[in-house]
TORKOL-4160 file (C-alpha; in steps of 0.2 Angstrom, whole numbers, padded with zeros to 4 digits, m for minus):
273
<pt num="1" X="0242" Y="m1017" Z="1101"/>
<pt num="2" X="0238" Y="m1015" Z="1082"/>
<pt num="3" X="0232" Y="m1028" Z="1072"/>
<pt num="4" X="0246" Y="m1036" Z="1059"/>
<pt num="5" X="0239" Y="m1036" Z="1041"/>
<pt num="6" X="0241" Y="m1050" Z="1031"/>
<pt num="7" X="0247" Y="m1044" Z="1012"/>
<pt num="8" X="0263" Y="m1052" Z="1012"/>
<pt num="9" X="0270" Y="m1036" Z="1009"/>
<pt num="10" X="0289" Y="m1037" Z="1007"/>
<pt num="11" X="0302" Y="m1023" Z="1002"/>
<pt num="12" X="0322" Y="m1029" Z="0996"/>
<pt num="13" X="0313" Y="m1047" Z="0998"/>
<pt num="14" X="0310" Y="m1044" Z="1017"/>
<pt num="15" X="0295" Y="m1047" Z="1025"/>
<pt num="16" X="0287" Y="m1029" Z="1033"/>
<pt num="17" X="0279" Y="m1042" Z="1044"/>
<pt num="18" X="0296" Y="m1048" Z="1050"/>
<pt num="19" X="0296" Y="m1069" Z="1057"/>
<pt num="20" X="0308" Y="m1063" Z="1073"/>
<pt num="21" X="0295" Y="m1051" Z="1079"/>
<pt num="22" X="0307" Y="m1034" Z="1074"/>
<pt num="23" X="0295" Y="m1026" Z="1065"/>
<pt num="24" X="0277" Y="m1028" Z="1057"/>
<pt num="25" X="0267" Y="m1019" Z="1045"/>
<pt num="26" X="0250" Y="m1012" Z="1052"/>
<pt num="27" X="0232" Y="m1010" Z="1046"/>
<pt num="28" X="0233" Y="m0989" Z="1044"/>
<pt num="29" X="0245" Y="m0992" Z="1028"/>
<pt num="30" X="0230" Y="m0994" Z="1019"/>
<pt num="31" X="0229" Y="m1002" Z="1000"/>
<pt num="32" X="0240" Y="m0997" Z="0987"/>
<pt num="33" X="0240" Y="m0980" Z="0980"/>
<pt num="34" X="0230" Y="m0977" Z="0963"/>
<pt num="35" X="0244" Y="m0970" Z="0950"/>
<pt num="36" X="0243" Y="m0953" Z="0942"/>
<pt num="37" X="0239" Y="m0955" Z="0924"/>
<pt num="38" X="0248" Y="m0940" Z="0914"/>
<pt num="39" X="0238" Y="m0930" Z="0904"/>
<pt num="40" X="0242" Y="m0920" Z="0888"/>
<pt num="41" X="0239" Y="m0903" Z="0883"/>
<pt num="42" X="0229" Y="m0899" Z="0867"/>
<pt num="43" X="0232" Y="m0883" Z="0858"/>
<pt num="44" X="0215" Y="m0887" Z="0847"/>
<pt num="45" X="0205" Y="m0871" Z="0842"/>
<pt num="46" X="0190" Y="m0866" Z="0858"/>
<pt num="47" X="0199" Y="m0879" Z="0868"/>
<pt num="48" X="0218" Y="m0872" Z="0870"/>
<pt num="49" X="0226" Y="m0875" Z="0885"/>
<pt num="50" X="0213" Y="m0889" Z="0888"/>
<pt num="51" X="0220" Y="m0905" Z="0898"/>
<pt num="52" X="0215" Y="m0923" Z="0892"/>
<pt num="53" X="0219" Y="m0940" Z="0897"/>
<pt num="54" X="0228" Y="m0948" Z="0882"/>
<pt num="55" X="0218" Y="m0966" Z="0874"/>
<pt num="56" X="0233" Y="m0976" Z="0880"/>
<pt num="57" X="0242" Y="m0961" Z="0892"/>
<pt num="58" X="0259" Y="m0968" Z="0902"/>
<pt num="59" X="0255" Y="m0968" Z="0921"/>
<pt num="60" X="0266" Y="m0957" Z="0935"/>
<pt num="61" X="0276" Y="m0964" Z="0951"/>
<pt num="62" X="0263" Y="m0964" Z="0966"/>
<pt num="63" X="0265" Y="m0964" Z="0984"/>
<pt num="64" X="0263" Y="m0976" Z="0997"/>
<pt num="65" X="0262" Y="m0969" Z="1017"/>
<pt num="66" X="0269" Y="m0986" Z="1028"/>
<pt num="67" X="0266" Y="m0987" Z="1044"/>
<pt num="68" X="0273" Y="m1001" Z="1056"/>
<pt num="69" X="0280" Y="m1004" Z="1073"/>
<pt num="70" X="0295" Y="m1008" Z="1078"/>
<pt num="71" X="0300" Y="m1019" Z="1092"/>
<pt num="72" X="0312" Y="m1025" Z="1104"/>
<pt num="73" X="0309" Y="m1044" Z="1101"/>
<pt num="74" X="0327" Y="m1052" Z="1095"/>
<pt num="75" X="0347" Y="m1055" Z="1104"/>
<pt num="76" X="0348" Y="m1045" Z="1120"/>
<pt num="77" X="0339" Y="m1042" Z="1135"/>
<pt num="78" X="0325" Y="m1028" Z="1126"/>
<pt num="79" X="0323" Y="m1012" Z="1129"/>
<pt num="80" X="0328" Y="m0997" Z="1119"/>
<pt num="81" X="0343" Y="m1003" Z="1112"/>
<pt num="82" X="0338" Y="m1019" Z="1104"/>
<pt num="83" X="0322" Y="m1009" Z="1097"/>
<pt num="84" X="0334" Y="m0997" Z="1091"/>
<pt num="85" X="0346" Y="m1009" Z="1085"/>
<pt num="86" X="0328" Y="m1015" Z="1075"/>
<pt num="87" X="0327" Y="m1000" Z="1069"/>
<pt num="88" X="0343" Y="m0998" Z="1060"/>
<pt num="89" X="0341" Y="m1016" Z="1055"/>
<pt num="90" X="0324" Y="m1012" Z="1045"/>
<pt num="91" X="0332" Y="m0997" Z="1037"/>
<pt num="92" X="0345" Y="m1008" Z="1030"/>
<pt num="93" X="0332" Y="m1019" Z="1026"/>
<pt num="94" X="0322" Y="m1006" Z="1017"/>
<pt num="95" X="0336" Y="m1000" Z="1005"/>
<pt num="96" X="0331" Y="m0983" Z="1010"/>
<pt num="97" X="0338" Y="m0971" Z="0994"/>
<pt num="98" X="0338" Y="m0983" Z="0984"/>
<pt num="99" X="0328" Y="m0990" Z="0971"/>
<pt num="100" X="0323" Y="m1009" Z="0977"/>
<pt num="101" X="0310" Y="m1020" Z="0971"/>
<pt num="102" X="0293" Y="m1019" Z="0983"/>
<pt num="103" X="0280" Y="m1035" Z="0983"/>
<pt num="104" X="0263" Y="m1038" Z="0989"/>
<pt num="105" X="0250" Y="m1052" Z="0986"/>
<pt num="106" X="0236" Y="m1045" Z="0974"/>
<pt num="107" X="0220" Y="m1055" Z="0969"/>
<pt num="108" X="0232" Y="m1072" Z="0976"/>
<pt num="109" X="0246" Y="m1068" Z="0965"/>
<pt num="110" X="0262" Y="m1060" Z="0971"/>
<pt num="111" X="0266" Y="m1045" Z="0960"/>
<pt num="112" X="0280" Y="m1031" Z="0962"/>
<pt num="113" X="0285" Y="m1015" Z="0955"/>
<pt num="114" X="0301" Y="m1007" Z="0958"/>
<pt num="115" X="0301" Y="m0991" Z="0973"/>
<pt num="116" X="0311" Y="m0981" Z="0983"/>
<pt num="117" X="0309" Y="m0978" Z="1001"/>
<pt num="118" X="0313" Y="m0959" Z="1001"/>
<pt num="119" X="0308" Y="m0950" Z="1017"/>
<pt num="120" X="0298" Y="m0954" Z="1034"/>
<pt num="121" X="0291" Y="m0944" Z="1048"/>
<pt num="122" X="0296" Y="m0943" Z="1066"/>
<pt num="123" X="0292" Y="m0958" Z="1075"/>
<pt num="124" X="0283" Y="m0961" Z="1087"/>
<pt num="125" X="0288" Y="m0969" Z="1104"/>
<pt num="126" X="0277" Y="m0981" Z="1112"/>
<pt num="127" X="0286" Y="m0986" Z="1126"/>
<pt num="128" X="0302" Y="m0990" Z="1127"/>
<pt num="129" X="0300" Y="m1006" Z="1116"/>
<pt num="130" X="0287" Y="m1002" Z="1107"/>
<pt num="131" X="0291" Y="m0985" Z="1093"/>
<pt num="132" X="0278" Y="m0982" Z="1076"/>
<pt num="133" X="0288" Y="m0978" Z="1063"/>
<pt num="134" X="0279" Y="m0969" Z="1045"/>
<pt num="135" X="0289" Y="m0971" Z="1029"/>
<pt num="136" X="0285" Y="m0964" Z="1013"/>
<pt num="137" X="0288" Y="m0977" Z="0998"/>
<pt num="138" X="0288" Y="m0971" Z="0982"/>
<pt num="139" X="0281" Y="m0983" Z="0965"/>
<pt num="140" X="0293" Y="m0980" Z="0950"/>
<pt num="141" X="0280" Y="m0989" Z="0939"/>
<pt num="142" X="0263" Y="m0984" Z="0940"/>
<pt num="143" X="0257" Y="m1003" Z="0939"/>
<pt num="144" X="0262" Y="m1020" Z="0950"/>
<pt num="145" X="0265" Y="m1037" Z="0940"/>
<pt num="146" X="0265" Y="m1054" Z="0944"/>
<pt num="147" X="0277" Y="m1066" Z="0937"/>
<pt num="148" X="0276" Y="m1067" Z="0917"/>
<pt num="149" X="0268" Y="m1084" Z="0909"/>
<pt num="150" X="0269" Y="m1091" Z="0892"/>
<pt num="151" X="0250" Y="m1092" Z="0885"/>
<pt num="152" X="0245" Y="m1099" Z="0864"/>
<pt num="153" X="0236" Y="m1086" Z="0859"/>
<pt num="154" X="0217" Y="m1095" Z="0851"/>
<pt num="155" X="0206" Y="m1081" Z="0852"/>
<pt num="156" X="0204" Y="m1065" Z="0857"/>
<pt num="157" X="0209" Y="m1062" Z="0874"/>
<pt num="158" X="0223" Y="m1069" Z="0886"/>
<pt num="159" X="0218" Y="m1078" Z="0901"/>
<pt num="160" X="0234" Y="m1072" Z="0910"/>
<pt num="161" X="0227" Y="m1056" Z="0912"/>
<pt num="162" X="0206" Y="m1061" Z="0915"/>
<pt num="163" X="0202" Y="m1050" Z="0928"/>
<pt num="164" X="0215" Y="m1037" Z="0929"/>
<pt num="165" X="0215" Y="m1016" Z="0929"/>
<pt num="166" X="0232" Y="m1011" Z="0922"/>
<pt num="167" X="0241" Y="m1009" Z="0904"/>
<pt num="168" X="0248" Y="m1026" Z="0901"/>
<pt num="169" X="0264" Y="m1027" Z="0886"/>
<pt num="170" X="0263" Y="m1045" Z="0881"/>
<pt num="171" X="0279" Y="m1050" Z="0872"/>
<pt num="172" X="0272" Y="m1061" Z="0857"/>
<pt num="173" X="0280" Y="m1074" Z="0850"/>
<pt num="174" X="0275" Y="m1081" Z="0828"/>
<pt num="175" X="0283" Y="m1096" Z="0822"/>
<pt num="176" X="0285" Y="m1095" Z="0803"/>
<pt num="177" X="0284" Y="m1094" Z="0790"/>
<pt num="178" X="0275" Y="m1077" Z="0792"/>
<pt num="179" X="0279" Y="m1059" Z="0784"/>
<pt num="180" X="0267" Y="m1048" Z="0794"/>
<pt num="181" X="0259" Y="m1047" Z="0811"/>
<pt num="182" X="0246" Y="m1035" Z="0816"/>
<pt num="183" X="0236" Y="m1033" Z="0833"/>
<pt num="184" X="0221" Y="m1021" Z="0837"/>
<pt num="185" X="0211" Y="m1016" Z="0849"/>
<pt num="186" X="0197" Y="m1005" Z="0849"/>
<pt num="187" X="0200" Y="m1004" Z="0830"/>
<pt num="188" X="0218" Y="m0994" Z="0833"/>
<pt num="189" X="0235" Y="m1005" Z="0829"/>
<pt num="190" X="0245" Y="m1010" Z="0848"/>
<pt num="191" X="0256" Y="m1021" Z="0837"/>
<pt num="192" X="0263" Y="m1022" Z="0821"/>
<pt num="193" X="0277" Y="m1030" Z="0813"/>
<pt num="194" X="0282" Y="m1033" Z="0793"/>
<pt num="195" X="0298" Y="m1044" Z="0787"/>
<pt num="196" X="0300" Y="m1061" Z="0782"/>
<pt num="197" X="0302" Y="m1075" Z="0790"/>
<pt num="198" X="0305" Y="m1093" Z="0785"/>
<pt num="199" X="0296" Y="m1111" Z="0790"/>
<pt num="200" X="0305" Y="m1120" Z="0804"/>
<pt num="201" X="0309" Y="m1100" Z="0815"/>
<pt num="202" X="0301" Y="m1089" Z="0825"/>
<pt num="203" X="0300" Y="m1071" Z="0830"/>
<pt num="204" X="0300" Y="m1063" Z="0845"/>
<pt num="205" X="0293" Y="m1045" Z="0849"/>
<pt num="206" X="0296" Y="m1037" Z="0864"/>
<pt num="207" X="0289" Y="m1018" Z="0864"/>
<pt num="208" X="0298" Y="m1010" Z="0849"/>
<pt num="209" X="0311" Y="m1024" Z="0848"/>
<pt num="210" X="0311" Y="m1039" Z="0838"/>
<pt num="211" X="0320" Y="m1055" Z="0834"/>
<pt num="212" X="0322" Y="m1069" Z="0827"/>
<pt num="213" X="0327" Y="m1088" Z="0835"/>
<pt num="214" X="0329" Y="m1103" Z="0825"/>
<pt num="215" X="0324" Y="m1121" Z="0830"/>
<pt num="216" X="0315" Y="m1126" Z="0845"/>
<pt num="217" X="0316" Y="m1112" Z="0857"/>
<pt num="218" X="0307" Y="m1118" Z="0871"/>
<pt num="219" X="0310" Y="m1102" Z="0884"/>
<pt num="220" X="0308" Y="m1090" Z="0868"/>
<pt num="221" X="0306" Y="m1075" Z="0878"/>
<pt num="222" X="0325" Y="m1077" Z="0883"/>
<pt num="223" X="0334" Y="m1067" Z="0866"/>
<pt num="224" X="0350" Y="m1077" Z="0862"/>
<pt num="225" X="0367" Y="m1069" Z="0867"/>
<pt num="226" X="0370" Y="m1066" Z="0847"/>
<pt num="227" X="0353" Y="m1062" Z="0842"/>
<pt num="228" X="0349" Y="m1049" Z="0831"/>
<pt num="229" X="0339" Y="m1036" Z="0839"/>
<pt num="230" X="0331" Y="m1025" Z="0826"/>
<pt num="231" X="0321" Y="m1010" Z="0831"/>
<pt num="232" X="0312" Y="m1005" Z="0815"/>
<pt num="233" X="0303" Y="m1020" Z="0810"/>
<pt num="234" X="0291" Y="m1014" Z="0823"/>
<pt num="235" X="0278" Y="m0999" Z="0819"/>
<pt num="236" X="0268" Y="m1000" Z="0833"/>
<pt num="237" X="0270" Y="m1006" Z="0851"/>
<pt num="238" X="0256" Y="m1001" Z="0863"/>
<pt num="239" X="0250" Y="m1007" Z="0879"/>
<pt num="240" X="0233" Y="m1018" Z="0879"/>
<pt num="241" X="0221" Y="m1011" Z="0891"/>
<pt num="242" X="0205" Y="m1020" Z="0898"/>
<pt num="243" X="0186" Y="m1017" Z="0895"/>
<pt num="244" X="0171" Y="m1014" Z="0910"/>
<pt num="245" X="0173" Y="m1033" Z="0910"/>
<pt num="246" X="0191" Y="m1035" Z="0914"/>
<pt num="247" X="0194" Y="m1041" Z="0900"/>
<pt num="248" X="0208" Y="m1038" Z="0886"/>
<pt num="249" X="0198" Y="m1041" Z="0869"/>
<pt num="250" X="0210" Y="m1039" Z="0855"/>
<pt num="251" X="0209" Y="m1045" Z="0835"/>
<pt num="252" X="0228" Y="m1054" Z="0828"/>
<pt num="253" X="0230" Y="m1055" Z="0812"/>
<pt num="254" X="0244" Y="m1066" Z="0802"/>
<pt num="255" X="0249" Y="m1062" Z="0784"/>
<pt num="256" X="0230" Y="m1053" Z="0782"/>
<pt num="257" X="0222" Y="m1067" Z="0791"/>
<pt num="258" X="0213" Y="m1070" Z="0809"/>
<pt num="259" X="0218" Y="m1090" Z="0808"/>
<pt num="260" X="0230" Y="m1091" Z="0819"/>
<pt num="261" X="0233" Y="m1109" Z="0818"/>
<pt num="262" X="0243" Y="m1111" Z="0834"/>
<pt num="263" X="0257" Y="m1101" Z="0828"/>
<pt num="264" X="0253" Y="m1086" Z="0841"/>
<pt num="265" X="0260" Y="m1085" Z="0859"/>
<pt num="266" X="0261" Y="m1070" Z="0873"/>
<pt num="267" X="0273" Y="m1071" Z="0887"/>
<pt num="268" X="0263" Y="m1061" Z="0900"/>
<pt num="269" X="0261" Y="m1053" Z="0918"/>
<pt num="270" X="0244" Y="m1051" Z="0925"/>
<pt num="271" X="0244" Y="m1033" Z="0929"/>
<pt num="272" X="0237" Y="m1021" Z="0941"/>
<pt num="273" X="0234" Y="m1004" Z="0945"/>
């Protein structure tokens, strides 16, 4: 019999390697599927028509071949129908259709992206307690990420994300007073922000959002039911991306300056290809 893998892979929250016995993900799924990156089209004189990988380009859906075995472990006396009772409990299980939440431990942490299980192949019949069933799952995101963790920002890199491979969108978090934020990275601006705010607040920006929260906020990440969510503060919200080392190198700058004085902070998920 095939070997059970040991990724803690779970779809909907269900295990694939199921306690009862039901059903188990095996070995031939093979690691997760590297996503597409898109590519634009320059019309640049001697090179029209030509395709390039964009600096910071937005990553395509993938898709991921599972293979598992279904059983006839469980209530009844075994045979074909409680294996095929198994096998109806696993599609509902799977959600299949409709877009779930998919989770696998990566690098110890357990990370998830949102999927679709959207078609599957003819099984494959064993014996009559035994069938191998091939699922196509389909990743919507293009990147798997752990759960997010608040992080002061003292230098130039986050140690959330130390060792990671994909586009990581901290939301950053200044207490005032400040009247401008900038972030770069590689010398091109990922983040900036200009307003005004006061001693004793503290902005919040989340991609191209931002707002502000007054007092001690201690889950800041969480925008208040009557915030005011303003979306043209921001000028620039990019993704940071890692070096050859792994690394997320980026230079912040408040009001003009690099001191941060312990006014920075990221709310981020390690993040993988």
């Amino acid at each position: 019999m095939a070997a059970k893998p040991t990724r803690s892979f779970q779809i909907s929250g269900v295990p694939m390697v199921d306690p009862k016995g039901r059903w188990y993900l095996l070995h031939a799924t093979g690691e997760r599927p590297l996503a597409p990156m898109e590519l634009g089209l320059t019309q640049a004189p001697l090179a029209d028509g030509t395709f390039f990988p964009r600096d910071r380009g937005r990553l395509g859906s993938s898709q991921m071949a599972l293979q598992l075995h279904v059983t006839d472990a469980g209530r009844g006396n075994g045979g074909r129908t409680q294996r095929d009772r198994n096998l109806a409990d696993l599609y509902n299980a799977l959600q299949v259709g409709r877009e779930t939440t998919v989770s696998m431990m990566i690098a110890g942490q357990l990370c998830s992206q949102r999927c679709i299980v959207t078609a599957g192949s003819a099984a494959v019949e064993h014996s009559a307690g035994l069938l191998k069933v091939s699922l196509i799952l389909t990743l919507l995101e293009g990147v798997w990420k752990a759960e997010p963790e608040e992080e002061l920002v003292t230098g130039g890199t986050l140690a959330t994300l130390s060792g990671c491979t994909g586009p990581a969108r901290p939301m950053w978090s200044v207490k005032g007073p400040v009247a401008a934020l900038e972030i770069r990275q590689g010398g091109q601006v990922v983040v900036s922000w200009g307003g005004s705010l006061p001693a004793g607040a503290r902005l919040v920006i989340d991609g191209w959002k931002s707002w502000r929260v007054d007092g001690d906020a201690r889950e800041w990440w969480k925008a208040p039911a009557r915030a005011e969510v303003s979306t043209v503060q921001v000028s620039e919200a990019e993704p940071l991306l890692p070096n050859a080392l792994g690394e997320y190198e980026f230079t912040a700058r408040l009001d003009g300056s690099e001191n941060l004085a312990g006014k920075l902070s990221a709310y981020v998920s390690a993040t993988y290809l």
